[in-house]
Every structure is written in C-alpha cells, then in structure tokens.
N, C-alpha and C positions, 0 to 999 in steps of 0.2 A: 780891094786896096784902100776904098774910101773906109771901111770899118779900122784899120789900122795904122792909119793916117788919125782918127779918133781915137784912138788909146793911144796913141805915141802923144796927144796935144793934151789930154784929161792926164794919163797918166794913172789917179786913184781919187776917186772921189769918197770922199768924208763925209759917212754917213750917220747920222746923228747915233744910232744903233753902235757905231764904232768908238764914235769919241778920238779920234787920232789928235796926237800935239802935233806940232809944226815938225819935231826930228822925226818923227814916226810916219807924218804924212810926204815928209821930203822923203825917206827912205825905199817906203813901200810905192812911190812916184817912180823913182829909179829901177825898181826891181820890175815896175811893171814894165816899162820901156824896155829894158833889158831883154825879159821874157821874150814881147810879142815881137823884137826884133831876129831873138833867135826863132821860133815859131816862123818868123814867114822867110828865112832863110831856109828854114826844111822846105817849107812850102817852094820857093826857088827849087832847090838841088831838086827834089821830088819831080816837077817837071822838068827838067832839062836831063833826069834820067828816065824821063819816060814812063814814071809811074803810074798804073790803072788812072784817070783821071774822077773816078768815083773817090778815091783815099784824099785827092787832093783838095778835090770840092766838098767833102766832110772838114778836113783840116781849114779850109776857110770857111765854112758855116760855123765852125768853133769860134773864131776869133769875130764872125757876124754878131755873132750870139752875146759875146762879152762885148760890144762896143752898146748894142741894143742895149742892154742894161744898162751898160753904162749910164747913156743918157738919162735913162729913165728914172734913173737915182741921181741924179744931179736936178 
C-alpha cells in the first residue's frame, strides 16, 4: 500500500529523456492516479473474492516495481 500511496503523491515524474510541458505533465499525473487507483481496486475485489493469493501478490509487486522506479527517476 505504501508503493501506491507513492504514485498516487509522484503521480509522473519528468524525465529529462521525456521533455513533458506542464499540460502534458499535468495530464499524464492524472492518468497515472487514475490507473493505479483502478489497479488496487482489482487488487481489493480480487481478495474479497478470494482469489489464489499468488495473482494478488504478483498484482502488488507490479505496482511495487512502478513506485521503485519511480523514485529512482526522480
């Protein structure tokens, strides 16, 4: 939760490599919240129906994996 808690507060960071303006960095900010908010909503439903718990601790080393970068590119 703490990895998604970090991309809900980064959002997208601006990598020299990217060049993003401001409408483009506000934009894909919002998409990314959006995303990782629908993503840990599967990840909810997913255990509360009881899903193999191997599929759901893959679905959260995904979202580990993107916060790790994250940082790291900031």
């Amino acid at each position: 939760m703490l990895s998604s808690l970090i991309i809900l507060i980064f959002g997208t960071v601006n990598h020299p490599n990217l060049d993003l303006n401001e409408r483009e960095l506000a934009l894909n900010k919002r998409k990314a919240r959006l995303v990782v908010t629908f993503e840990l909503s599967v990840i909810l439903l997913a255990m509360l129906m009881h899903v193999r718990s191997e599929y759901v601790f893959y679905m959260s080393m995904g979202i580990t994996v993107n916060a790790i970068i994250m940082i790291l590119a900031k």
